[in-house]
N, C-alpha and C positions, 0 to 999 in steps of 0.2 A: 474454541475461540479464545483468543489471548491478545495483551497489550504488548504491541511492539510501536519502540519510538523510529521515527526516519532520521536514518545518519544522512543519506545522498538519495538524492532524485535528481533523474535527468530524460529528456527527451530521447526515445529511441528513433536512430535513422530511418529514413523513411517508411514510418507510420504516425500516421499525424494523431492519432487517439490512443499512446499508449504510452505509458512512462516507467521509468527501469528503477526501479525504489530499492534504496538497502535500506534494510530495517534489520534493528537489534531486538530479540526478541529473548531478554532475559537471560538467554544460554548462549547465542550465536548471534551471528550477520546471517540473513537471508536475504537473495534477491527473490522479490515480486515484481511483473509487471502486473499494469494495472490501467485498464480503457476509460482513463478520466481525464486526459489533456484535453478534453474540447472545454472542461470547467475547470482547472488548476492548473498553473503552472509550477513547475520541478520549485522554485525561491518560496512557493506558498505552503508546502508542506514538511519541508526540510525543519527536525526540530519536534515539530509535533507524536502526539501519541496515539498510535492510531488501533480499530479494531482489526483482527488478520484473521484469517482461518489458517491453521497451522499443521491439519493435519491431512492436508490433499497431495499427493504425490506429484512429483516434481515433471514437469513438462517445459518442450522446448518450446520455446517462441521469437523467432524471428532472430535466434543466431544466439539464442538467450534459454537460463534454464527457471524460469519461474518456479518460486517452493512457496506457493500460498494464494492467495488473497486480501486483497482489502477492502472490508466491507463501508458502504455507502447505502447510501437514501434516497428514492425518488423523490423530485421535488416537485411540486403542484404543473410548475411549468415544462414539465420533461426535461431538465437538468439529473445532475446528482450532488448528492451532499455527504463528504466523507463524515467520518464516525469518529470525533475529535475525543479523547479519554486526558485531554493534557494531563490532569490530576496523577492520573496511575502512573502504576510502576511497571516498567517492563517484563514481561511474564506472568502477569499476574490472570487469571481467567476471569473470562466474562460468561457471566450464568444468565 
């Protein structure tokens, strides 16, 4: 697990619960998608620092090559709550 900031988020063509995230992750740009557009739009996390999983191998999705994850939180009402680090620095692990 490591701190990567979002450069670009944007909605992937038709799937309405998935969004195409470039995130900088200390060394690189990675794209992650990522099934939280039913509680965030692409303007609400661009900027932020988010937590990732960085070391899952790369899979295709929807015309797309995902290189990660980004972790979130169930929230009481069955939402999700992504895992905001604004403080940190890109790269940095989380223990």
């Amino acid at each position: 697990l490591i701190v990567g900031e979002v450069r670009d988020c944007s909605a992937v063509p038709k799937a309405d619960k998935l969004l195409n995230l470039t995130i900088w992750d200390g060394k690189r740009e990675r794209t992650i998608l990522s099934g939280i557009h039913e509680w965030y739009e692409p303007e609400d996390l661009k900027g932020h620092k988010v937590v990732i999983v960085d070391n899952l191998a790369p899979r295709k999705m929807r015309g797309f090559i995902s290189e990660g994850m980004v972790l979130s939180a169930d929230t009481p009402d069955g939402g999700a709550q992504v895992i905001f680090v604004d403080d940190m620095t890109p790269g940095c692990k989380v223990r």
